[in-house]
N, C-alpha and C positions, 0 to 999 in steps of 0.2 A: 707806614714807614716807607721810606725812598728808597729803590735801589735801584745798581746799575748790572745793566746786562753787558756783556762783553762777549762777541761773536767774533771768534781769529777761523777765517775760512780759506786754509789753503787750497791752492791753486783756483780759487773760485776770479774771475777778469773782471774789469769793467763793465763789458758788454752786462755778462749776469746781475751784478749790482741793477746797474740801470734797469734792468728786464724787472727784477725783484721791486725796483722802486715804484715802476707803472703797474705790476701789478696791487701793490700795497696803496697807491692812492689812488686806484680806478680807472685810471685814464695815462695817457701817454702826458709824458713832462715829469716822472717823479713827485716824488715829497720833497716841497718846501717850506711846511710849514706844520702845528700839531695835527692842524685840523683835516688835516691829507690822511692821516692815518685812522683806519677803521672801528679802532677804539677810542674812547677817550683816555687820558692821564700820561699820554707821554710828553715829557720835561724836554729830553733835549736829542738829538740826534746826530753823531757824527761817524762820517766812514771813511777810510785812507785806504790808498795801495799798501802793500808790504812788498817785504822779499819777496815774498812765494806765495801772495793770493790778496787778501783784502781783510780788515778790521773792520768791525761794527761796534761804537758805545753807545747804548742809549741808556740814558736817565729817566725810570718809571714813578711815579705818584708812589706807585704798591706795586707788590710782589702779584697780588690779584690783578691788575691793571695789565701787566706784561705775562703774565700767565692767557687770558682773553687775546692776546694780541701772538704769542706764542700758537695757539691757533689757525692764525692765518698764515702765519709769515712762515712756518715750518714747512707746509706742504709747497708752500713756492718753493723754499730755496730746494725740496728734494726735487721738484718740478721740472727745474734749472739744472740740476744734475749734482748739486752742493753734496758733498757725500755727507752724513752724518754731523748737521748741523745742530752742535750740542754748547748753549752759552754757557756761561760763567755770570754767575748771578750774585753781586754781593749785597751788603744793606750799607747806605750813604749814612758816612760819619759826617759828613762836612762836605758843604755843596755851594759856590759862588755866582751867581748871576748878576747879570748886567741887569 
């Protein structure tokens, strides 16, 4: 079953995002696409400024798919200095793609 991860990371800038991105697809330029990321089963990926830091949603295959990728992407963001990067994980009722 599908579900969505949802990372609200206050006070976490740009700059760290981007840091987090190159280090998530191996090389400098970020993730633009699934295949950037070191897992397979991720559906979709989007991140914004906020008030006070940055949002992450991403849309996983499985709960397993984003557990494996949970993995990597934790130790970055503590890396980065992200204090207690803890998502919200729910299970997709209803999901639209182009």
């Amino acid at each position: 079953m599908a579900i969505v991860a949802v990372f609200e990371m206050p006070g976490m800038t740009q700059a760290q995002y981007e840091q987090s991105a190159d280090k998530v697809a191996g090389r400098p330029g970020g993730v633009k696409s699934p295949s950037d990321w070191p897992v397979a089963g991720l559906i979709s990926h989007t991140a914004a400024p906020t008030d006070n830091g940055w949002i992450v949603v991403d849309v996983w295959e499985s709960a397993e798919a984003f557990q494996q990728f949970g993995e990597t992407i934790v130790p970055i963001l503590r890396e980065l200095g992200v204090p207690d990067p803890q998502p919200k994980v729910y299970p997709v009722f209803t999901m639209v793609t182009s």
